[in-house]
N, CA, C and O atoms as a Tripos MOL2 file, in Angstrom:
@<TRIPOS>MOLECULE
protein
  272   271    68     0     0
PROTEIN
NO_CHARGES

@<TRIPOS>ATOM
      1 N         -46.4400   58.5990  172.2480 N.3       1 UNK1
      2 CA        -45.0280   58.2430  172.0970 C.3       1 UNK1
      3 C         -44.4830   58.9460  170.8560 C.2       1 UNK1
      4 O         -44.9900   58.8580  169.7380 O.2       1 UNK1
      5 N         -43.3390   59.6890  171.1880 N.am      2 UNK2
      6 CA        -42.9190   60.4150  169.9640 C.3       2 UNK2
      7 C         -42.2460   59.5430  169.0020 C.2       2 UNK2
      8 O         -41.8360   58.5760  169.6440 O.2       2 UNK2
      9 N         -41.8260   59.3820  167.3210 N.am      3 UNK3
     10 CA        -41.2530   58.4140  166.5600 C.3       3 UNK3
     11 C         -39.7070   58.4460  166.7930 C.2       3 UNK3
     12 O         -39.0580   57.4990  166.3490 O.2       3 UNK3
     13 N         -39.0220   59.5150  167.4940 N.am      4 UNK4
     14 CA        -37.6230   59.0980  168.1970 C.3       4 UNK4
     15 C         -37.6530   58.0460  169.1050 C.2       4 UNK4
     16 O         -36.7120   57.2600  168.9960 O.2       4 UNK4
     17 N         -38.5730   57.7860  170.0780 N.am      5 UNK5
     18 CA        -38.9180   56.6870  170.3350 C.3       5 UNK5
     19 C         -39.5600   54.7280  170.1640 C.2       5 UNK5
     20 O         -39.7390   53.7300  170.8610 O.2       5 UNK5
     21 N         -39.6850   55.2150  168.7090 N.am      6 UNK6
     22 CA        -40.5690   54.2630  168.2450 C.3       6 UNK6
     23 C         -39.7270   53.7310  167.0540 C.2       6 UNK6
     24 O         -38.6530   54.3170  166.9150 O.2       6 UNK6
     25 N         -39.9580   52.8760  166.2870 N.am      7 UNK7
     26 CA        -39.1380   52.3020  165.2230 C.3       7 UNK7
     27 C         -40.3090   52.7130  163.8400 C.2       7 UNK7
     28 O         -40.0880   52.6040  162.6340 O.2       7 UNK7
     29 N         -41.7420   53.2700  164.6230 N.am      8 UNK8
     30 CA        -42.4740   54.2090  163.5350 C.3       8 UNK8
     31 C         -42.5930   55.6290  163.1320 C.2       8 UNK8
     32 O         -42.7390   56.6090  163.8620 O.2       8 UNK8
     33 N         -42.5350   55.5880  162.2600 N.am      9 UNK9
     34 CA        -41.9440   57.2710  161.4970 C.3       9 UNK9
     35 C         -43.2860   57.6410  160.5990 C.2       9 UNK9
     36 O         -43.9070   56.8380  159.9020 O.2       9 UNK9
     37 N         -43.6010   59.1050  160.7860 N.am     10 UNK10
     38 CA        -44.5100   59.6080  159.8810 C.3      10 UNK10
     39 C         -44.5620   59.2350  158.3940 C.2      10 UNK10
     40 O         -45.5100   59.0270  157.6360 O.2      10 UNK10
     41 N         -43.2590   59.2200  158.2280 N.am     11 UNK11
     42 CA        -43.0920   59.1800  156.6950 C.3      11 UNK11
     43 C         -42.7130   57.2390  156.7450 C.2      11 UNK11
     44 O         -42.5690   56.4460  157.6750 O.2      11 UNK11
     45 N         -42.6580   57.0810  154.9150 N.am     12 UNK12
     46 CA        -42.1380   55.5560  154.5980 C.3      12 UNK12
     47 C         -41.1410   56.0050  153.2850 C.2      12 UNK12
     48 O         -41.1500   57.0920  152.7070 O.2      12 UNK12
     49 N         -40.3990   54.9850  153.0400 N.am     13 UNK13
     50 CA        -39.7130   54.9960  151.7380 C.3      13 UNK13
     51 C         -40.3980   54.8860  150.8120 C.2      13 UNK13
     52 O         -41.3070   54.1240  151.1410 O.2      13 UNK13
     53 N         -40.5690   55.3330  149.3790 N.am     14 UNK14
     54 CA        -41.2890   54.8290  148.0650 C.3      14 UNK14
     55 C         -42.6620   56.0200  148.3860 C.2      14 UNK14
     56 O         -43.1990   56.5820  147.4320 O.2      14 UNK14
     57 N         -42.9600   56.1990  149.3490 N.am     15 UNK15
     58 CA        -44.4790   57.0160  148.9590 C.3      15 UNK15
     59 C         -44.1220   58.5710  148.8210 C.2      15 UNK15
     60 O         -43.0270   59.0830  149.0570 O.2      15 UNK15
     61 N         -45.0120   59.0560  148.4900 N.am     16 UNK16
     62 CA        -45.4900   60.3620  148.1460 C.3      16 UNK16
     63 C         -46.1910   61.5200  149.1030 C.2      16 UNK16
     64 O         -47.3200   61.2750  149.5260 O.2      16 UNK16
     65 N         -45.6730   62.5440  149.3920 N.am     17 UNK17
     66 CA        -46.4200   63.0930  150.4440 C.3      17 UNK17
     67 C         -46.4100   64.6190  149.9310 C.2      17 UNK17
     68 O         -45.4910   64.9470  149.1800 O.2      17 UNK17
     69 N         -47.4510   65.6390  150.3210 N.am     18 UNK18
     70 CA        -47.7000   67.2900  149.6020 C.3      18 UNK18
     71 C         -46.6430   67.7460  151.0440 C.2      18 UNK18
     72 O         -46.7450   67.3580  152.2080 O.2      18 UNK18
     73 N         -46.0450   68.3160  150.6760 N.am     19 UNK19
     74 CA        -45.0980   69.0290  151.3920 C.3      19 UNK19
     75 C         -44.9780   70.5920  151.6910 C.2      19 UNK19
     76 O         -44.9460   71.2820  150.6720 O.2      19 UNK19
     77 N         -44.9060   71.2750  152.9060 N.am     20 UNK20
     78 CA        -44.7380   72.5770  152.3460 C.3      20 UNK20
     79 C         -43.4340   73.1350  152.9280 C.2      20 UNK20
     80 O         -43.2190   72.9140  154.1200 O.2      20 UNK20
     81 N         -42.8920   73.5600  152.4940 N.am     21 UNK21
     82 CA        -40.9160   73.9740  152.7250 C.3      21 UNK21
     83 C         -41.0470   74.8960  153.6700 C.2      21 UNK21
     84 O         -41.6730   75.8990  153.3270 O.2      21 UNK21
     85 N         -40.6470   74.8580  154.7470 N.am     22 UNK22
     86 CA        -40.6830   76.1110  155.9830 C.3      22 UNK22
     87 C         -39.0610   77.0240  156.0260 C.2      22 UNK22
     88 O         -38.9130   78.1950  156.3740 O.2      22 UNK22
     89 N         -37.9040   75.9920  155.5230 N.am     23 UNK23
     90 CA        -36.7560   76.7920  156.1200 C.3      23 UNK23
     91 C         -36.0690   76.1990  154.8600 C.2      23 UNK23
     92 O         -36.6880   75.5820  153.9930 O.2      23 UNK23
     93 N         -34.3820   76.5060  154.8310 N.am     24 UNK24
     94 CA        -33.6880   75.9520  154.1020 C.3      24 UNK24
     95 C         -32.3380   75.5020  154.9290 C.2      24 UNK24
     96 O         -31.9940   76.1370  155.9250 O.2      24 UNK24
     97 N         -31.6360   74.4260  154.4780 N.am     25 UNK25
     98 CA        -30.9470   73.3360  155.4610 C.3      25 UNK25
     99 C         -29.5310   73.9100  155.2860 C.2      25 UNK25
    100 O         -29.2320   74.4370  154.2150 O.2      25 UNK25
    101 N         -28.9060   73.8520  156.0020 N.am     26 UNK26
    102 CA        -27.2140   74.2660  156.0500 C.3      26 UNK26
    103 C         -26.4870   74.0490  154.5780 C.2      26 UNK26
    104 O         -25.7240   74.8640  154.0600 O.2      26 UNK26
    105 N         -26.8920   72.7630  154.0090 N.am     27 UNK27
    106 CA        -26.5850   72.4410  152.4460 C.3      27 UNK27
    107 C         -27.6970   72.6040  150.9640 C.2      27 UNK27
    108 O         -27.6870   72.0350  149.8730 O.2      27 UNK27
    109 N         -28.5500   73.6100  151.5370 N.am     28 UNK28
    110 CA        -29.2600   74.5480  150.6870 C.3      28 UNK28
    111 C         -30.5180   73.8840  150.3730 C.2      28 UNK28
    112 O         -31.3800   74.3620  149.6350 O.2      28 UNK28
    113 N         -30.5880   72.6660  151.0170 N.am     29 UNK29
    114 CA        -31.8480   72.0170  150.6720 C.3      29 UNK29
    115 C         -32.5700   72.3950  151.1930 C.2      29 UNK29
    116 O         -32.1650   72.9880  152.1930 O.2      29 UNK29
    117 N         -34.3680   72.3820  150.9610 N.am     30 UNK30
    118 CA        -35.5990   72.5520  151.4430 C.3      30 UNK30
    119 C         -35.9260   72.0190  152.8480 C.2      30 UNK30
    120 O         -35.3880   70.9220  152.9960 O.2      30 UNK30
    121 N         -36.5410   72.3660  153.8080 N.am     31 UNK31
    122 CA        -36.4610   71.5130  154.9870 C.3      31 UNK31
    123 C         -38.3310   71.6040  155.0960 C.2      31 UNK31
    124 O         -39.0460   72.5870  155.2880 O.2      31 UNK31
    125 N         -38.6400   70.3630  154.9160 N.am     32 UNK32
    126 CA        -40.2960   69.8720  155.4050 C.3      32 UNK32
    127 C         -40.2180   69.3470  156.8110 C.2      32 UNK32
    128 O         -39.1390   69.0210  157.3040 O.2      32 UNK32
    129 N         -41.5700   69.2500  157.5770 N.am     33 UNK33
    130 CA        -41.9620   68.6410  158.4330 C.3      33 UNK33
    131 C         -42.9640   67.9050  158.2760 C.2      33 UNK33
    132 O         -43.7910   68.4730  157.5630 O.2      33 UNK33
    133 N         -43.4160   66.4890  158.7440 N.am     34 UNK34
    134 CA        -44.4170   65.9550  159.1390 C.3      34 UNK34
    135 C         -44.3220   65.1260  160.5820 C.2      34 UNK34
    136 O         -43.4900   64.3180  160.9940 O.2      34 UNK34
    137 N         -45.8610   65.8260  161.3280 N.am     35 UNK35
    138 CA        -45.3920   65.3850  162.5660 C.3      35 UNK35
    139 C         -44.3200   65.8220  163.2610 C.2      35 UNK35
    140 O         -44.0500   65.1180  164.2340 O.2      35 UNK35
    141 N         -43.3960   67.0600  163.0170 N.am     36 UNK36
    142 CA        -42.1590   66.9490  163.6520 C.3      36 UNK36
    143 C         -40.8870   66.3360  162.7070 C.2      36 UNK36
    144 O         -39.7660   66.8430  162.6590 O.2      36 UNK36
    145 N         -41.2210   65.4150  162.1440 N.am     37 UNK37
    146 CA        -40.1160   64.5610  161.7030 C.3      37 UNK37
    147 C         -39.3090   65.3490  160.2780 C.2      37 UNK37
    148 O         -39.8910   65.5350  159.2090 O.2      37 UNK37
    149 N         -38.2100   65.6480  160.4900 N.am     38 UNK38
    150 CA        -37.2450   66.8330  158.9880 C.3      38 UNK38
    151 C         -37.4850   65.7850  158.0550 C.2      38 UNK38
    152 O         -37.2080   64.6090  158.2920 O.2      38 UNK38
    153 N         -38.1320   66.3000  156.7240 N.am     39 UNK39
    154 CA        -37.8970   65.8000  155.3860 C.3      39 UNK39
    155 C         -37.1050   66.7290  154.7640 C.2      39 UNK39
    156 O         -37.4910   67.8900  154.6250 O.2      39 UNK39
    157 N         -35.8190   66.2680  154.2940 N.am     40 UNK40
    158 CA        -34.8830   67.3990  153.4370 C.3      40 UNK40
    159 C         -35.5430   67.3260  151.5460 C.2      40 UNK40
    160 O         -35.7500   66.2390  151.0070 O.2      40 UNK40
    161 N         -35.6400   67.8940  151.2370 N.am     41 UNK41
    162 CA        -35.9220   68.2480  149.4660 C.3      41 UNK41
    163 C         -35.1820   68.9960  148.9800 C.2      41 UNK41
    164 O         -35.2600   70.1480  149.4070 O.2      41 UNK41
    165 N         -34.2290   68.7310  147.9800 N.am     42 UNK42
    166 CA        -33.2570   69.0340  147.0730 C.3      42 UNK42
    167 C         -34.4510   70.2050  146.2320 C.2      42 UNK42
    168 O         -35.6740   70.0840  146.1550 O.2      42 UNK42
    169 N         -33.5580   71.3230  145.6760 N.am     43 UNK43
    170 CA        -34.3660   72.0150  145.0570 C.3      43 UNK43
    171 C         -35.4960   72.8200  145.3820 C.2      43 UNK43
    172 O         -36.2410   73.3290  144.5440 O.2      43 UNK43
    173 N         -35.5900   72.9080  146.4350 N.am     44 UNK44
    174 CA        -37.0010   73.6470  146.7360 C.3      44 UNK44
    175 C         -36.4940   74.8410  147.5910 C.2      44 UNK44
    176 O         -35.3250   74.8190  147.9750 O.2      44 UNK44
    177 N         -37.2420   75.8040  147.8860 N.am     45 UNK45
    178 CA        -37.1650   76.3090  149.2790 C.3      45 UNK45
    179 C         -38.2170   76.9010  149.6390 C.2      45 UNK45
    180 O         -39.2750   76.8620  149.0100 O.2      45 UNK45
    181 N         -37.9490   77.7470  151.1060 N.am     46 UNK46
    182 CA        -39.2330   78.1570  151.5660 C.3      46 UNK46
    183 C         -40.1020   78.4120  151.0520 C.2      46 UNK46
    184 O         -39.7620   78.5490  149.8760 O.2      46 UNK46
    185 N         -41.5830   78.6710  151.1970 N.am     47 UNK47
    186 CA        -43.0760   78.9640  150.6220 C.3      47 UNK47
    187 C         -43.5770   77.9330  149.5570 C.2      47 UNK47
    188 O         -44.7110   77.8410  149.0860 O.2      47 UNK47
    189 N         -42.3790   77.1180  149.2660 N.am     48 UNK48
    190 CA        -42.7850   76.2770  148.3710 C.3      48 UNK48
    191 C         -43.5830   74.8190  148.5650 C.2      48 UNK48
    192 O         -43.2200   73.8220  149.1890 O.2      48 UNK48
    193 N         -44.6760   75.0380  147.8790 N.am     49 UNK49
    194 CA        -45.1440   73.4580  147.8970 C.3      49 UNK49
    195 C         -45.0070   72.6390  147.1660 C.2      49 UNK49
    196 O         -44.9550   72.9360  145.9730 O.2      49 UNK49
    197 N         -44.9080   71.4590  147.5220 N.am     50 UNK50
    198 CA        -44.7040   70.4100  146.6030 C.3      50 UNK50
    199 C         -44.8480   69.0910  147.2080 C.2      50 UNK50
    200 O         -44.8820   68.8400  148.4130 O.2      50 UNK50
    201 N         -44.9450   68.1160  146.0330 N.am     51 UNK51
    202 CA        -45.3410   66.5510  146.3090 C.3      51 UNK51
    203 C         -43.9550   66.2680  146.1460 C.2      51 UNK51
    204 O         -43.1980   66.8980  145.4070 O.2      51 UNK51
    205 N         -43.6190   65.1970  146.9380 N.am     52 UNK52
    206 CA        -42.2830   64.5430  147.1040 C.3      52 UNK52
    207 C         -42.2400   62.9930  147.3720 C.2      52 UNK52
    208 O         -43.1610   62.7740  148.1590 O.2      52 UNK52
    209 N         -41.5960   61.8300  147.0790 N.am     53 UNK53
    210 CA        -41.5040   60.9550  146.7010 C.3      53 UNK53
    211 C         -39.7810   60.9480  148.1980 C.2      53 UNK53
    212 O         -38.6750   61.4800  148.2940 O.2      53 UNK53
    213 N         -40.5500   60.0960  148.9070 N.am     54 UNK54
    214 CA        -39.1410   59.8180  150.0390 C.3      54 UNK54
    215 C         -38.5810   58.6960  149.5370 C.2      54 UNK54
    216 O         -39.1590   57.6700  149.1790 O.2      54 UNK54
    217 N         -36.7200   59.0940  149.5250 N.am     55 UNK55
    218 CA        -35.7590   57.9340  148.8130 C.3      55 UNK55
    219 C         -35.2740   57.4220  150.1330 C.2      55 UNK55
    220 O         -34.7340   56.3180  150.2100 O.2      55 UNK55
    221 N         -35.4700   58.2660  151.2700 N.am     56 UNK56
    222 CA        -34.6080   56.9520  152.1420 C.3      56 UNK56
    223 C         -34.9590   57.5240  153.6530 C.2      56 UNK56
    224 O         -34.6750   58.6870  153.9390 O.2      56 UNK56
    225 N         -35.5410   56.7110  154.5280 N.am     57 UNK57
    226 CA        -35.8320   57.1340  155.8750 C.3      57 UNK57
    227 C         -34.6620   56.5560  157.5580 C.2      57 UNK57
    228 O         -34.5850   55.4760  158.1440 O.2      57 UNK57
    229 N         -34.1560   57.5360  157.7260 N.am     58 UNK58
    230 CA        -33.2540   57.4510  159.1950 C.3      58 UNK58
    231 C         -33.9560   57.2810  160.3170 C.2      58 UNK58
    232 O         -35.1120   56.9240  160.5450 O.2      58 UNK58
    233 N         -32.9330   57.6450  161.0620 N.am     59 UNK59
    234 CA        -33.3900   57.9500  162.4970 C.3      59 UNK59
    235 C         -33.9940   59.2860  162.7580 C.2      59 UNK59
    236 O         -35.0530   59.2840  163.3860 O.2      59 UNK59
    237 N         -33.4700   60.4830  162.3630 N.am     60 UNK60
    238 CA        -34.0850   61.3660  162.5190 C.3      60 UNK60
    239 C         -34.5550   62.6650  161.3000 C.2      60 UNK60
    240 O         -35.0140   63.8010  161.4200 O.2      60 UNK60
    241 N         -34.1630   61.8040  160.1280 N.am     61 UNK61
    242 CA        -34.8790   62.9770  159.1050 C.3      61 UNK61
    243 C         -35.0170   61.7770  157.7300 C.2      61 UNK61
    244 O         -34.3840   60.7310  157.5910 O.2      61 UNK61
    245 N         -35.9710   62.3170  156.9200 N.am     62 UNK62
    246 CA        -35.6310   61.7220  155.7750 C.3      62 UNK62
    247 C         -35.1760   62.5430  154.4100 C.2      62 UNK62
    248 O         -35.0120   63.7600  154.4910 O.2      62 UNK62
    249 N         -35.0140   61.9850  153.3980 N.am     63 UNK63
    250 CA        -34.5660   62.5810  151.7780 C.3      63 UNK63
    251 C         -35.8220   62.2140  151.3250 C.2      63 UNK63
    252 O         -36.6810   61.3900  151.6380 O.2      63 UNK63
    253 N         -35.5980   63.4470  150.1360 N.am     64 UNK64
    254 CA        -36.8930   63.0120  148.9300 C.3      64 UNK64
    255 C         -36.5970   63.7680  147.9770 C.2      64 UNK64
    256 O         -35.6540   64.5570  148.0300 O.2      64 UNK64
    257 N         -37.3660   63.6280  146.9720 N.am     65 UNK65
    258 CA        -37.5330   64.3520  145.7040 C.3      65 UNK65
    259 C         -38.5500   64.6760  144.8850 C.2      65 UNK65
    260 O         -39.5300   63.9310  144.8650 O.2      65 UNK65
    261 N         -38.5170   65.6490  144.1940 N.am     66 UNK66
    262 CA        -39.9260   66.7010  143.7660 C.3      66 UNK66
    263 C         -40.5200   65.9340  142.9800 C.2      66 UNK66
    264 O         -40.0780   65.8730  141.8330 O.2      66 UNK66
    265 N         -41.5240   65.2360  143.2910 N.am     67 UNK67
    266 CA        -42.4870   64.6830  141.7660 C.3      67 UNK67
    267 C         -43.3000   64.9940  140.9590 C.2      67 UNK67
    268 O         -43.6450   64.2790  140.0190 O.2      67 UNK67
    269 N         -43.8340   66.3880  141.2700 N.am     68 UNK68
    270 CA        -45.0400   67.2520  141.2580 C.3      68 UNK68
    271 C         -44.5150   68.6240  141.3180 C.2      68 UNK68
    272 O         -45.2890   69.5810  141.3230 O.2      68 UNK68
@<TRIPOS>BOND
     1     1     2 1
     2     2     3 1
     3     3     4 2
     4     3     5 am
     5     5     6 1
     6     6     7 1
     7     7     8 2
     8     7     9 am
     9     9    10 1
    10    10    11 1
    11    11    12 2
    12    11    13 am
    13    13    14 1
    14    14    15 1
    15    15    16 2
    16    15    17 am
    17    17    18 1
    18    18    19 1
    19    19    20 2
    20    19    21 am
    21    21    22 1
    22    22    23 1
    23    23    24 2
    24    23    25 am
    25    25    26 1
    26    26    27 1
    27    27    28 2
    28    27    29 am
    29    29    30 1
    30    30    31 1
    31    31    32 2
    32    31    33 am
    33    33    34 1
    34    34    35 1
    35    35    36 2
    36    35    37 am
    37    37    38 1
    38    38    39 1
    39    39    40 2
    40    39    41 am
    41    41    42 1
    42    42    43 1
    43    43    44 2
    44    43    45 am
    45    45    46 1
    46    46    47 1
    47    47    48 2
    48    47    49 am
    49    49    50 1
    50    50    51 1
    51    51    52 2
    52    51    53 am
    53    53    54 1
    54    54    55 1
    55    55    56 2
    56    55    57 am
    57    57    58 1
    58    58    59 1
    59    59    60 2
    60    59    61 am
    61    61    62 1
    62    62    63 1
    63    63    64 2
    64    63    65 am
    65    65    66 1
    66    66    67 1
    67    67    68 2
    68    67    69 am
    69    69    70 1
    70    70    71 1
    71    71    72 2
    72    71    73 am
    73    73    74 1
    74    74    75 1
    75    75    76 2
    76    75    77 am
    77    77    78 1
    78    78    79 1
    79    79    80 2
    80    79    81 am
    81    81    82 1
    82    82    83 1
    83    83    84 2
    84    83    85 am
    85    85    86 1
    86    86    87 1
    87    87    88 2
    88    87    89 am
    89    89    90 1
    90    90    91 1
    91    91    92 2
    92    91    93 am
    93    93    94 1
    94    94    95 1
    95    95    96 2
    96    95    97 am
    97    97    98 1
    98    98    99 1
    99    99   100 2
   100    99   101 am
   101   101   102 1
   102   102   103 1
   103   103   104 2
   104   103   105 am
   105   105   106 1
   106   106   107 1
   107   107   108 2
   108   107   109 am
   109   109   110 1
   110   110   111 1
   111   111   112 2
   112   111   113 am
   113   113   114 1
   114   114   115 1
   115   115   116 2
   116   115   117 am
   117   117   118 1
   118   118   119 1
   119   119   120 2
   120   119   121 am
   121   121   122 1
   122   122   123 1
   123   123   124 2
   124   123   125 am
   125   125   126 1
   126   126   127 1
   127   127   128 2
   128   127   129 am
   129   129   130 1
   130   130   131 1
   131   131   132 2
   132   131   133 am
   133   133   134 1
   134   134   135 1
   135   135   136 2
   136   135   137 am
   137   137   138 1
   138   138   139 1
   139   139   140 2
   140   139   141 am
   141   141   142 1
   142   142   143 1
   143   143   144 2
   144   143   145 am
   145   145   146 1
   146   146   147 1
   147   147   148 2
   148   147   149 am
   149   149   150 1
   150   150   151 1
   151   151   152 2
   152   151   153 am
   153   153   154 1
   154   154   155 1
   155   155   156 2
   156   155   157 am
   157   157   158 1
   158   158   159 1
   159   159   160 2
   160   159   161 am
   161   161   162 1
   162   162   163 1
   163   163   164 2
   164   163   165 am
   165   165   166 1
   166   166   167 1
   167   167   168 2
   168   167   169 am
   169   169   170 1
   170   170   171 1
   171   171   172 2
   172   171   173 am
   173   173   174 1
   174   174   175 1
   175   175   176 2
   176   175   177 am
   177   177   178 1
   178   178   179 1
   179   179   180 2
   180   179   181 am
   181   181   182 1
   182   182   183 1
   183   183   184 2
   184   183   185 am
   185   185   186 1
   186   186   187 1
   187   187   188 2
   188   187   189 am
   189   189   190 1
   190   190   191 1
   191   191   192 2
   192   191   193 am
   193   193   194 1
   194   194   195 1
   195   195   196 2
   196   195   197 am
   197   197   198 1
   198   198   199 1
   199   199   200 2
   200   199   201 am
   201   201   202 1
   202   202   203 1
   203   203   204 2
   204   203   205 am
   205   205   206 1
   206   206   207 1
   207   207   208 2
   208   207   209 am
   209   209   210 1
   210   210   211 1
   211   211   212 2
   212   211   213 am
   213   213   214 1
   214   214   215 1
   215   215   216 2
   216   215   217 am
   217   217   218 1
   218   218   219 1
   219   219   220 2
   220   219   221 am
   221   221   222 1
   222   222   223 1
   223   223   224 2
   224   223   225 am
   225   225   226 1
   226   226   227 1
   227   227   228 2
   228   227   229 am
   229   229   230 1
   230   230   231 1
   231   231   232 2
   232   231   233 am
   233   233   234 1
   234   234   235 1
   235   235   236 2
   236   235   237 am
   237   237   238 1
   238   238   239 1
   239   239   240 2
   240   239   241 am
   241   241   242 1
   242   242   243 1
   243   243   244 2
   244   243   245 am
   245   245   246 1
   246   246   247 1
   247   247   248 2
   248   247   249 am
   249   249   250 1
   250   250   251 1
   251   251   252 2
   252   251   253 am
   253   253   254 1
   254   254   255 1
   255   255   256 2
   256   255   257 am
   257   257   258 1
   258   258   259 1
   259   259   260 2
   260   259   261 am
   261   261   262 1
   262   262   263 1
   263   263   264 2
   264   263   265 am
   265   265   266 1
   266   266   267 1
   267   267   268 2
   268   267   269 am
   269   269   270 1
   270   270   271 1
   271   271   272 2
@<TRIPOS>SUBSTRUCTURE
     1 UNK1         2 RESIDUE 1 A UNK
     2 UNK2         6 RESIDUE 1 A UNK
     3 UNK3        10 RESIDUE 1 A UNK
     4 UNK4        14 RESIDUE 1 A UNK
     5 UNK5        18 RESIDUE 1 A UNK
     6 UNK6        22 RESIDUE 1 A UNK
     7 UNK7        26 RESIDUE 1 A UNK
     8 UNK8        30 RESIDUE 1 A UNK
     9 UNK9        34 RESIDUE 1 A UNK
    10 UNK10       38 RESIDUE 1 A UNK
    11 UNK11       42 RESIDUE 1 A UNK
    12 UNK12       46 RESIDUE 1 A UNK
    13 UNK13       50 RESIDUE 1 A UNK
    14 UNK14       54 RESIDUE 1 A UNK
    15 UNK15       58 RESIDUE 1 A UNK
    16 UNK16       62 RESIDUE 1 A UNK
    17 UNK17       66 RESIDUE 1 A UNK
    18 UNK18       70 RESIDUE 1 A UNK
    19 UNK19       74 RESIDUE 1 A UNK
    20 UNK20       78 RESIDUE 1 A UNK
    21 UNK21       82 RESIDUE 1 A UNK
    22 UNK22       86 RESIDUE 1 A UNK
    23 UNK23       90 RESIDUE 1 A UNK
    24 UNK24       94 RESIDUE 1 A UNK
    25 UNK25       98 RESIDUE 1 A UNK
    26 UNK26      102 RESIDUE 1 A UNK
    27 UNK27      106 RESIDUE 1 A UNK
    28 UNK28      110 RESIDUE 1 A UNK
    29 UNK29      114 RESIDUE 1 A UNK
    30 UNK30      118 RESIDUE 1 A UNK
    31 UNK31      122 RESIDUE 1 A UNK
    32 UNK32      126 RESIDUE 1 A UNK
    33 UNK33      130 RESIDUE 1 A UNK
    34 UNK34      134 RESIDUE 1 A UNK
    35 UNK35      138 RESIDUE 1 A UNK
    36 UNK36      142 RESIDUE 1 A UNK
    37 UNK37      146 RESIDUE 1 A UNK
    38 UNK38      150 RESIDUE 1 A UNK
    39 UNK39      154 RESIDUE 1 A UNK
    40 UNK40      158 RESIDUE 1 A UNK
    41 UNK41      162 RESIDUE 1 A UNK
    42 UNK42      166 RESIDUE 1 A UNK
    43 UNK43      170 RESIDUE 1 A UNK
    44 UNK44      174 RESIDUE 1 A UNK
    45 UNK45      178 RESIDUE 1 A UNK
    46 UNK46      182 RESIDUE 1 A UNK
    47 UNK47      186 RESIDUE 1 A UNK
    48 UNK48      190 RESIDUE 1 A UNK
    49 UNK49      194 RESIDUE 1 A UNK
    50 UNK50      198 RESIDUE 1 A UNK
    51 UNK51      202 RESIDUE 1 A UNK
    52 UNK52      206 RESIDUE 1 A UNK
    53 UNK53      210 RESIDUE 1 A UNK
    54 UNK54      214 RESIDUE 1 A UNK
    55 UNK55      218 RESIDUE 1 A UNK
    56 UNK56      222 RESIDUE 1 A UNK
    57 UNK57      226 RESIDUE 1 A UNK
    58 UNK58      230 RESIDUE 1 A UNK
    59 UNK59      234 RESIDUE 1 A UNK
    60 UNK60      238 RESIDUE 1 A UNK
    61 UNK61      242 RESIDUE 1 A UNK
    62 UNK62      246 RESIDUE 1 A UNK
    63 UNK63      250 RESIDUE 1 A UNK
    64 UNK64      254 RESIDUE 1 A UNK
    65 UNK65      258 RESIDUE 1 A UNK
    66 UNK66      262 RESIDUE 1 A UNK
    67 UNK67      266 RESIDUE 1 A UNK
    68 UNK68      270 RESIDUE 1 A UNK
């Protein structure tokens, strides 16, 4: 069952996840995946890795920010 389906999402609010930036988003942010699911990151862009700290999870993408 994919998490568009489910009320469970790869990601959670408050935790921490290693990220690696594949594209950059219409409003210049970093665009991650896990599972499929868009994590946007302020500040980053492609090739970049980084640990990120998710501030808030939707329906179909979440926010975060660089902690690492």
């Amino acid at each position: 069952m994919s998490y568009e389906r489910s009320d469970k999402k790869p990601v959670e609010e408050g935790k921490e996840y290693d990220l690696d930036i594949k594209e950059v988003s219409r409003r210049g942010d970093g665009v991650a995946r896990i599972e499929g699911f868009v994590v946007f990151v302020p500040g980053t862009k492609p090739g970049d890795h980084v640990k990120a700290k998710i501030n808030s999870v939707g329906l179909r993408f979440a926010t975060g920010e660089i902690v690492q």
